[in-house]
C-alpha positions in Angstrom: 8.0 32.4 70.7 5.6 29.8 69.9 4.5 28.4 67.0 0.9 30.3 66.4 -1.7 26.9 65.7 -2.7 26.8 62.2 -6.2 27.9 60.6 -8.0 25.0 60.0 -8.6 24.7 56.4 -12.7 25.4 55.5 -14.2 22.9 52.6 -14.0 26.1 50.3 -10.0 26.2 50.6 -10.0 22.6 49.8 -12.0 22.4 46.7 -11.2 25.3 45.2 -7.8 23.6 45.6 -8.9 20.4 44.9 -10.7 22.0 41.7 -7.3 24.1 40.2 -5.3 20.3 41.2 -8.2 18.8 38.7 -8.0 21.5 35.8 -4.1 21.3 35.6 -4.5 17.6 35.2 -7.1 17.3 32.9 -6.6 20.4 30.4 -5.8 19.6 27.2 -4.0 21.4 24.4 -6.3 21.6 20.8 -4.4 20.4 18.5 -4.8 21.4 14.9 -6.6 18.8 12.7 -4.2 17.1 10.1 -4.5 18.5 6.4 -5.2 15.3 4.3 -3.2 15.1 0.8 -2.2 12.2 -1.2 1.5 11.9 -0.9 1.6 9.2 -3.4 -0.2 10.2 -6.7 -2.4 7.2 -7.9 -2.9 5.9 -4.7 -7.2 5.1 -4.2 -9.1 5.3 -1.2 -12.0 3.2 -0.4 -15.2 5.3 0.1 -19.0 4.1 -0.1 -21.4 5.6 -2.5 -24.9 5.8 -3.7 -25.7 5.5 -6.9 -29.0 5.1 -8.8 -29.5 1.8 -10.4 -29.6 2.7 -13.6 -26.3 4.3 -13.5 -24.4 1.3 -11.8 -25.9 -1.1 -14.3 -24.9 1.3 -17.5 -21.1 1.2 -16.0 -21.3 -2.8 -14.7 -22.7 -3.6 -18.5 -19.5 -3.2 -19.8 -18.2 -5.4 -18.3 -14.9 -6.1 -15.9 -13.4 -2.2 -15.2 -16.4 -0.6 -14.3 -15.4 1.6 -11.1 -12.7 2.5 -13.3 -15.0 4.2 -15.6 -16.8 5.6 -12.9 -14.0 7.2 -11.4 -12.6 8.1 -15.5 -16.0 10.3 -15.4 -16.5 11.5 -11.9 -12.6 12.8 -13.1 -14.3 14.5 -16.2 -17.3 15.8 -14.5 -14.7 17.4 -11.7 -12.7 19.6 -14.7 -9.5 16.9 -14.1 
């Protein structure tokens, strides 16, 4: 009994090979986007914002402290 010669392999076996090779490789898992929270109450964050002139000057004319009055009545304007 001899060995029967083997089917040459047709450039549709080897892509579609090549193809499931590539997909295993590359696939990737979604992973669930992390929940931000502050874990540390009174901890700040540094954002930018856009506020009309005449409201920046109102809270910069008193004086030194004035994002912390900004941020005393964004808290007040959010029920906080």
């Amino acid at each position: 009994m001899a060995d029967q010669p083997r089917r040459p392999r047709t450039l549709n076996d080897a892509r579609t090979e090549a193809e499931a090779a590539f997909k295993k490789v590359t696939a990737k898992v979604a992973e669930a986007p992390v929940a931000r929270t502050n874990s540390v109450p009174g901890v700040k964050e540094q954002v930018t914002l856009r506020i009309d002139q005449d409201v920046l000057e109102y809270f910069q004319g008193g004086g030194p402290g004035w994002q912390d009055r900004i941020n005393e009545a964004l808290r007040k304007a959010a029920g906080k």
